[in-house]
N, C-alpha and C positions, 0 to 999 in steps of 0.2 A: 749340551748335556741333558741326560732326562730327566727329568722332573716329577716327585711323588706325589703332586697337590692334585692332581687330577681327581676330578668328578668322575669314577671309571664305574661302570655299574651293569657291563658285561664283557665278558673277553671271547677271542675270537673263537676258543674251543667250546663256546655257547654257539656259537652257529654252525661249526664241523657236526655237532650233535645233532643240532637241526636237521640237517643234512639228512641225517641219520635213521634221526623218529624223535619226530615234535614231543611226545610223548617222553623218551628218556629227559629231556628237559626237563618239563613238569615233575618227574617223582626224586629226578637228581637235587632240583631247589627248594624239594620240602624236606632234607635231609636223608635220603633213601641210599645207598651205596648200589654201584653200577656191579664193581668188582668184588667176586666173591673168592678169589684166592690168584698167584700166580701161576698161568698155565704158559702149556711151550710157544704158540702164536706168540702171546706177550712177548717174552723170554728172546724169541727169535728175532722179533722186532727192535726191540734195543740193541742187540747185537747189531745186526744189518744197519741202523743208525749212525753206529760208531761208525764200525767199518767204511761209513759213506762218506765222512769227517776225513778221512785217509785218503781216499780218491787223489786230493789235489797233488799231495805228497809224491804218489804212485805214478802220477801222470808223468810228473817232472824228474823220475828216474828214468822214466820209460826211455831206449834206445834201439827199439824195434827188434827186441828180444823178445818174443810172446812170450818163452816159459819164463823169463826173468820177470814177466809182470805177473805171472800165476804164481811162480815165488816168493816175491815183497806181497800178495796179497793174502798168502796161506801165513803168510809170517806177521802181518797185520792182524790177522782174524785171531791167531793166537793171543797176539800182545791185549786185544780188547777183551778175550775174554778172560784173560788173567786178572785185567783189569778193571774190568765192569760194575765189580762190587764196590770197589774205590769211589769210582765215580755218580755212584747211582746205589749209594745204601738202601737208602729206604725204600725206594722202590723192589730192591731184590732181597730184604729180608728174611732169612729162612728158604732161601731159592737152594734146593739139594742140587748137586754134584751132576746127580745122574740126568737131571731136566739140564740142564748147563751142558753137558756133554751132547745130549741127541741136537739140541741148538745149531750146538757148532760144527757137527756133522752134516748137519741140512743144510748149513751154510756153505760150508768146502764143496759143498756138492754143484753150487752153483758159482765157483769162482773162474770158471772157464770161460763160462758164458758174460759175465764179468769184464774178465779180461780182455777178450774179442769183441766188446760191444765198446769199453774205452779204448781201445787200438783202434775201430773203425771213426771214434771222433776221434782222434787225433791224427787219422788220417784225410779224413773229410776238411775240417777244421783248422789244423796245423796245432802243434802242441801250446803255444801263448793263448791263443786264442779259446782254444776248449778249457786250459788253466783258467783264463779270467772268467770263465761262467760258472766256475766250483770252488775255486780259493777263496775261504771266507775272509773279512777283514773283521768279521765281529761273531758269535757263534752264541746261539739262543740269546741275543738280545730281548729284553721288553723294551716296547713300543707301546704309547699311550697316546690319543685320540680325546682330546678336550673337549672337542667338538662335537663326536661322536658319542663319547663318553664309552669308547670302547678301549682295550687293551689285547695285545696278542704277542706272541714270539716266534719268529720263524727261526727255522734250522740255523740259519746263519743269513749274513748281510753281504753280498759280494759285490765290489768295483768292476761294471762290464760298459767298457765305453765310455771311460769315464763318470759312470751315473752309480749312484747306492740304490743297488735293487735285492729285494726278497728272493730267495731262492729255500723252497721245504724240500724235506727227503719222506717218499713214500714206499715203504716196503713191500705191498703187495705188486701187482700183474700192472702191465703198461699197455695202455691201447694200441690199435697198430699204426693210428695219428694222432697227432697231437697232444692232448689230454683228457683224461677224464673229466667232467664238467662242475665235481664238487671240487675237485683241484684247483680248476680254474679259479672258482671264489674264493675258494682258500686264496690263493695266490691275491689275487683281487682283493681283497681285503685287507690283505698287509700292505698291500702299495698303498690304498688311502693312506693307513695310518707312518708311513716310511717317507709320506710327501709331509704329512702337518710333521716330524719331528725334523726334517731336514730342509724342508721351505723350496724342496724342488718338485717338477711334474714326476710321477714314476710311470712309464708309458708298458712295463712289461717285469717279466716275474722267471723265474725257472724252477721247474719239478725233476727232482731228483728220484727215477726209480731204481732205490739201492739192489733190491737183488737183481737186477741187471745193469747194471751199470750204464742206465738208461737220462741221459738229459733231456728234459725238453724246455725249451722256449716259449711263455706265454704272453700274447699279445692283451693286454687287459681295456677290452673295449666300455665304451657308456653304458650297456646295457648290464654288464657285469657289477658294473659300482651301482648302477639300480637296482639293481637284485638282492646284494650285499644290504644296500637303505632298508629293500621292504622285509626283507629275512630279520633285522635287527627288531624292527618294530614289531614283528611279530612273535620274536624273541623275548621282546620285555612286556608284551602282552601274556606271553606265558609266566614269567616272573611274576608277577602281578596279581596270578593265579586261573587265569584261563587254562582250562582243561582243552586241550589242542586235540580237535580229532582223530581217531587210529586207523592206520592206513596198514591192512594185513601185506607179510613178507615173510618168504622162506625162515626169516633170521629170527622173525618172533620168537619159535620155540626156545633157543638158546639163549633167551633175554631174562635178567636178573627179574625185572619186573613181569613177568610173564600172566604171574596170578591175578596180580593186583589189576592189569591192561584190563586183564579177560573180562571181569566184572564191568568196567564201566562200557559206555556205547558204542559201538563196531562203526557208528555212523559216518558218513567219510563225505563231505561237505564238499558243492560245486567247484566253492573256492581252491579247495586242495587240493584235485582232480586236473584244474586247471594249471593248478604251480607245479 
């Protein structure tokens, strides 16, 4: 059972941010909001989330009908978005009709491709076997870390091999191996915390890229859970109140904090060069 006594004093989307820009950290823990309104990316993203919850369902009709699985998955993307506000109030209050519609359009658009990328794991795979890397047995579980003093929640908890391992869903583009390497931590991160609440080793993870109906397999090495240690620590050094230096990016421009960056020092330390 999990337990609320925990000394928890960052959770794991403190370090996706990191990830991100040291800096959204720093002006998000002095009260600053990231989000200034619900736009269609957002919008699409929750969609495509759902939808990826559906997968295990889809797989296990599947009988080497393609159009039968482009079917159940256009009949799926409806039922989510009929349903989405049920599920997810507050996050889509005031979300108009018409952002809701173009969503679900972007989304049909990619169900083919969908479809054809779960037909080739379960042809690869065998249908049992690609099931057990997507059937959740738990879904947005938290997860606490006493230890660590960290908490997080992935997509879902899946039974692969007998073992409870972390499996998140990521909406954007899929490498053309492996994973991307904030994934990776991602991933990384929640096996620490999936080992101290279940008392077994977790040796590996999976990323889910929904709008391709994309699995991959992560192997979570030592050097990953080192990296996770020194990210955290330099996480609660921002907490703390360390001004984390700014590392310029295309994305700047469309960052909430944009103003506020510009003002302080452009200066971009040996240290951070190197990480």
């Amino acid at each position: 059972m999990l337990q609320q006594n925990y000394d928890v004093k960052m959770n794991v989307s403190d370090l996706l941010m990191y990830f991100r820009c040291p800096r959204q950290v720093y002006y998000l823990n002095r009260g600053h909001e990231l989000m200034t309104g619900i736009t269609f990316p957002y919008i699409e993203s929750l969609l495509l989330k759902e939808l990826a919850l559906a997968y295990p369902d889809i797989v296990s009709a599947y009988s080497s009908n393609d159009e039968g699985m482009i079917e159940n998955l256009e009949t799926e993307l409806c039922r989510v978005c009929d349903n989405i506000e049920l599920i997810r109030p507050a996050e889509l209050e005031g979300v108009s009709p018409e952002l809701m519609e173009d969503a679900r359009t972007a989304i049909s658009g990619c169900i083919r491709d969908i479809a054809n990328n779960l037909e080739s794991a379960i042809s690869q795979h065998g249908k049992e076997e690609f099931t057990s890397c997507i059937d959740p047995v738990k879904t947005d579980p938290i997860l606490y870390s006493g230890r660590m003093g960290l908490a997080g929640m992935p997509a879902k908890l899946v039974c692969h091999g007998g073992k409870t391992v972390p499996s998140i869903i990521k909406t954007g583009k899929y490498p053309e191996n492996g994973v991307w390497n904030n994934d990776r931590l991602h991933v990384a991160a929640l096996t620490m915390l999936v080992e101290e609440e279940y008392g077994k080793t977790v040796e590996y993870g999976f990323v889910e890229y929904a709008r391709y109906g994309i699995v991959r397999k992560v192997i979570v090495r030592a050097n990953d859970r080192r990296q996770i240690l020194k990210i955290k620590n330099r996480v609660g050094k921002i907490k703390d109140g360390t001004m984390p230096d700014k590392n310029e990016s295309k994305l700047c421009g469309h960052c909430n904090f944009f103003d506020m960056c510009s003002k302080c020092s452009t200066k971009v330390s040996l240290a951070a060069k190197f990480f």
